[in-house]
N, C-alpha and C positions, 0 to 999 in steps of 0.2 A: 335783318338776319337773312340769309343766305343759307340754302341747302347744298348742300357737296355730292359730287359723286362721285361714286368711287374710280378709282384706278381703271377701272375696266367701262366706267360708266356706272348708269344708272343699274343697269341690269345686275353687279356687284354686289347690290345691298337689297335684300328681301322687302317686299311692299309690306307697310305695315301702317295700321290705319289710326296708330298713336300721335301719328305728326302729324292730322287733319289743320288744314287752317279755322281758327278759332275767332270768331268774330272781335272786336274791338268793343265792343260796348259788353263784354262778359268780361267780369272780373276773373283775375288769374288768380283765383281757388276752386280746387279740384275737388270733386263729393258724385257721389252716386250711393242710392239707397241702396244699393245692392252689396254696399262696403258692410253691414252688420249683419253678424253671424244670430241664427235664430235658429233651432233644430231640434223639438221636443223637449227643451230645459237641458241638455246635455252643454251644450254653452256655458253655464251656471258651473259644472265641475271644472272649471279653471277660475284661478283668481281675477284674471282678465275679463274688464268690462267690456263683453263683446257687440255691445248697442253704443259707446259711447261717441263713435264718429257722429250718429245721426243726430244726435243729441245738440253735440256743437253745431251742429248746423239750424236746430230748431233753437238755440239760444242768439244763435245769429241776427235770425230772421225776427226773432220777437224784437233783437237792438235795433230792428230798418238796415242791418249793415246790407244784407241780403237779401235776396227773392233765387226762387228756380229758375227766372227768365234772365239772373247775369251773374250767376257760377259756370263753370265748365263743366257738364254731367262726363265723369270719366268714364272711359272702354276699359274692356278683359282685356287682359294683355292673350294674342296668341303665341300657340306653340313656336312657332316662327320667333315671334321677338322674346320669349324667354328662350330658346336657343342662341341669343346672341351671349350670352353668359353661360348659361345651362346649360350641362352634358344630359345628352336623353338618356343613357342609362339611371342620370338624378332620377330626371322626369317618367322616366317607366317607373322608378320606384314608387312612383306617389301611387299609382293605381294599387299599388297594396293599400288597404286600410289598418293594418298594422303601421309601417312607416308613417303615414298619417296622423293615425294616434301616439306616436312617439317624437314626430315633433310638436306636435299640437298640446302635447301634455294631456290629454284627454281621453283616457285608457277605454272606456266604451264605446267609442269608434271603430275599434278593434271587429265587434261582430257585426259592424251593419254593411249591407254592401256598397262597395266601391263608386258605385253610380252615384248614391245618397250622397255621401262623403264628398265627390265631386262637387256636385248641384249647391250643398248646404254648408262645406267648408272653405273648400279649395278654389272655388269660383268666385267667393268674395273678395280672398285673399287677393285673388288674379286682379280683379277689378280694381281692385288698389294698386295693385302695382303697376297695372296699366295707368294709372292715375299720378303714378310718381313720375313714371317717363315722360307723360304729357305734363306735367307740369316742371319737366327740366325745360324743355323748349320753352313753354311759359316764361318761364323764369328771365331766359335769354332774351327773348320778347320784350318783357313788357319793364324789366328790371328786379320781377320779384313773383314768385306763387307758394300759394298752399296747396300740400294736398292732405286735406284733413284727413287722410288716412297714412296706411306707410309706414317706412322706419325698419322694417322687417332685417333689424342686422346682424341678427343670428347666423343668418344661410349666407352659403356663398355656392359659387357654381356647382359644386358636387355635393353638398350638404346641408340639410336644414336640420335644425333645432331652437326651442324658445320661443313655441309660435310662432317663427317666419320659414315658413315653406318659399319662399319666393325673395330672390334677392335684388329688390327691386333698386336698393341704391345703388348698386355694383349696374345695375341695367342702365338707368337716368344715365349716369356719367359716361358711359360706353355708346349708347347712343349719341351724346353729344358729341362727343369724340371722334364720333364714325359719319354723322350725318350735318354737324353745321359747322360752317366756317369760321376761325377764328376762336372755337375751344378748344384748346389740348392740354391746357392745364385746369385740376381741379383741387377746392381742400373739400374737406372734408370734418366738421365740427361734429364730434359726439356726445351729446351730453347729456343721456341718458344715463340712468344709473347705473347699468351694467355696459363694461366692454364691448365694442362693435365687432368680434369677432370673423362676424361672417366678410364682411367687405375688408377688413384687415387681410385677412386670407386671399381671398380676390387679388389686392392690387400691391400683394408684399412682391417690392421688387420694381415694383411700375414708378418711375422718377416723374411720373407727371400728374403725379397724387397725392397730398400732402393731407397726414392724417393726424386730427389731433382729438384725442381721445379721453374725457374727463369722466371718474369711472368710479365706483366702492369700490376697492380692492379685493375688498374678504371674499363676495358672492359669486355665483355662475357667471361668464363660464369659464376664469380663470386660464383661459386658453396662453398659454407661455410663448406659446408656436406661433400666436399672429400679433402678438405685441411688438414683434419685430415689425412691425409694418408702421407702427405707429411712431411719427417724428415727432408729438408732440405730447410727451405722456403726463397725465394727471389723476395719481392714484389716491381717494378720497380714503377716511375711516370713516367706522360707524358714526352715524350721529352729527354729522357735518350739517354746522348748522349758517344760516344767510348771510354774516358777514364774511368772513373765510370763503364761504361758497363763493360769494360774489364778486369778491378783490380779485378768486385767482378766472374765475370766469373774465374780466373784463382783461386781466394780467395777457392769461395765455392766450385769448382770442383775438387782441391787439398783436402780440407777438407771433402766433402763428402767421396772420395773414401778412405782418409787415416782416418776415423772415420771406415767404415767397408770393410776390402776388399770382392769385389763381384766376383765372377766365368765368368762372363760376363756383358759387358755395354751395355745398347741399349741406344742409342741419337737421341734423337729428334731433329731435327738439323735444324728449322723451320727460312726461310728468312723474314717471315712476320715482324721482327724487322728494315728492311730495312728504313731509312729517307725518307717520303713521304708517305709509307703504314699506309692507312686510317684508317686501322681496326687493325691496331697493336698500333699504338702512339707511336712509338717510333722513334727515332733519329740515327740510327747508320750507318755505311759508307757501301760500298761496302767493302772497304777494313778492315771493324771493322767484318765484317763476315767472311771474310777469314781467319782473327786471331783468331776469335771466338772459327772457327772447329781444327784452327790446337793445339791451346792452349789443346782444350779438348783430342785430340790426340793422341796428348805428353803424356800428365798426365796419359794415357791408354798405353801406349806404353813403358813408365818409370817406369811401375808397371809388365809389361808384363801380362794386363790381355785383353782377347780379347772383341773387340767393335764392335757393329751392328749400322752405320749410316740410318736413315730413313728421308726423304726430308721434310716431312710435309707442311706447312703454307708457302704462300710467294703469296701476290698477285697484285704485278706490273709486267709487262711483261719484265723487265730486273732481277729478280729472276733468269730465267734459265740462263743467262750467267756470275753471281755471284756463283749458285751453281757448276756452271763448272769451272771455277778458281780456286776457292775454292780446289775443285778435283785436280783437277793441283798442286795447291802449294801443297797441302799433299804429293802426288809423287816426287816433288820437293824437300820436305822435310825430305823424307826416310822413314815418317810413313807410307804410303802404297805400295803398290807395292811388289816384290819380295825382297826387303831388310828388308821389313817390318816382314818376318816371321820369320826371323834371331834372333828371342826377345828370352827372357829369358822364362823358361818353353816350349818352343816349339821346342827344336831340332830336338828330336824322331819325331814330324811331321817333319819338314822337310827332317831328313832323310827316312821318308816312300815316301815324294812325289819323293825326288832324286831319289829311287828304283824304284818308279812307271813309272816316267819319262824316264828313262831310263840316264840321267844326272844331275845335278842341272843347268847350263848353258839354259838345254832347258823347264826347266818347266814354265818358263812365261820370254819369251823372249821378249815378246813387251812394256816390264819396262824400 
């Protein structure tokens, strides 16, 4: 992979310390503890489980998939590289702690100061999102990452709501676009149970972004204005249950990608679809999730074009040990892990990491 610079040179494009080079023996999944939200029990008045990133990472490590010494610990994103999306008028807004508790859904943030609200909300968020953009590079890298956080696709550059202050996949893609060689086309898989409204908004209009969006109809945020952006729309009913779910999942994610080939996928890989989750209505198994991600996978891995998972939406507190399965079967399956870079169009990476590494044996041994 190849960095770009810009028109003007390097000087063009703001330093930013998300595109650090990332060792070779660290697997491309993104996590930093600093991604859950903890803050006096006030966390708790949202239905969203705001511990459950860490969670998948501690069911990880119990499977041996992972240690601390070969995950990627993610950076904050600075004001700098959320200015590559973000109007700072957005961003002044956030230091109100009203705005904050109005996207964050979480009305008693309202009286505490601003400072707090930074440190114990907004600062995780960041971290995540600095964690999506390092793992678009990732992605391009190695042929595939997680960042077990993310998703945030409520917001778009002038607007957050739906717990995502920070619009981190509208960010991932725009940095690829602006800083490595050979991305200018992206899709875009949403299949979370609610509408991607925020990055809909984003890139309605932009022809080098294909959005395909599979969605409850009935629920928030019914946004009418940015469904125009979406070319591939799949609008669920209540109660949608894993056969149906699954046929048009494998339907439309075959036909999306083989209507335009993209340079890179980012997936929104949201469990809020989960049977029981209030706020999704939808029907689907533990195990209809698992097929979900690997279905999507496949289709990314049979094309040889590289994928950026992002966890998004999931809010019952068995979420984090369906997104960690999930992670499992993949490995299982041979789309991720070190067999997984083995695809088509990626050799020359893999023989740069063999060089790097100093063998192929040793460049992710805990696969």
């Amino acid at each position: 992979m190849s960095v770009k610079e810009g028109n003007e040179g390097k000087s063009s494009l703001h330093h930013t310390d998300l595109y650090s080079s990332v060792p070779p023996t660290c697997l491309p999944i993104v996590y930093h503890p600093d991604y859950n939200i903890t803050f006096m029990g006030l966390e708790k008045l949202h239905p969203f489980d705001s511990g459950k990133w860490g969670k998948v990472i501690r069911f990880l490590k119990e499977e041996q998939f992972i240690t601390d010494e070969n995950i990627v610990e993610a950076r904050e994103a600075s004001e700098e590289d959320l200015l590559v999306v973000h109007t700072k008028r957005y961003l002044s807004s956030l230091k109100w702690s009203f705005v904050v508790a109005t996207i964050t859904e979480i009305p008693p943030l309202v009286i505490l100061p601003n400072c707090l609200v930074q440190q114990r909300v907004l600062r995780p968020l960041r971290t995540q999102t600095g964690g999506t953009i390092m793992a678009g590079k990732l992605a391009v890298e190695r042929g595939w990452a997680i960042n077990v956080g993310g998703g945030f696709h409520h917001c778009s550059g002038d607007k957050g709501g739906g717990f995502c202050a920070y619009a981190d996949i509208t960010l991932a893609i725009k940095f690829l676009f602006e800083r490595v060689e050979g991305i200018s086309r992206a899709t875009i898989i949403d299949l979370d149970a609610h509408q991607g409204n925020g990055h809909e908004r984003d890139f309605l209009g932009d022809t080098r972004v294909f959005i395909m969006d599979m969605y409850n109809h009935n629920i928030y945020p019914g946004d009418g204005y940015a469904k125009r952006a979406i070319k591939r729309k799949v609008e669920l009913d209540w109660g949608t249950e894993d056969s149906e779910y699954l046929q048009k999942v494998e339907l439309h994610s075959e036909g999306a990608l083989n209507e335009v080939r993209p340079d890179v996928i980012v997936y929104n890989a949201g469990t809020d679809i989960l049977d029981g989750d209030l706020l999704g209505g939808l029907s689907i198994s533990p195990q209809g999730i698992v097929k979900r991600d690997e279905i999507v996978f496949r289709a990314a891995k049979q094309r040889g074009i590289p994928i950026l998972m992002v966890t998004s939406g999931g809010y019952q507190k068995k979420t984090a040990r369906i997104i960690a399965d999930s992670i499992l079967n993949l490995r299982q399956q041979g789309l991720i892990g070190a067999k997984a870079l083995e695809r088509e169009g990626l050799s020359q990476l893999v023989t740069h990491l063999t060089q790097s590494s100093g063998s192929a044996g040793s460049a992710h041994t805990a696969v």
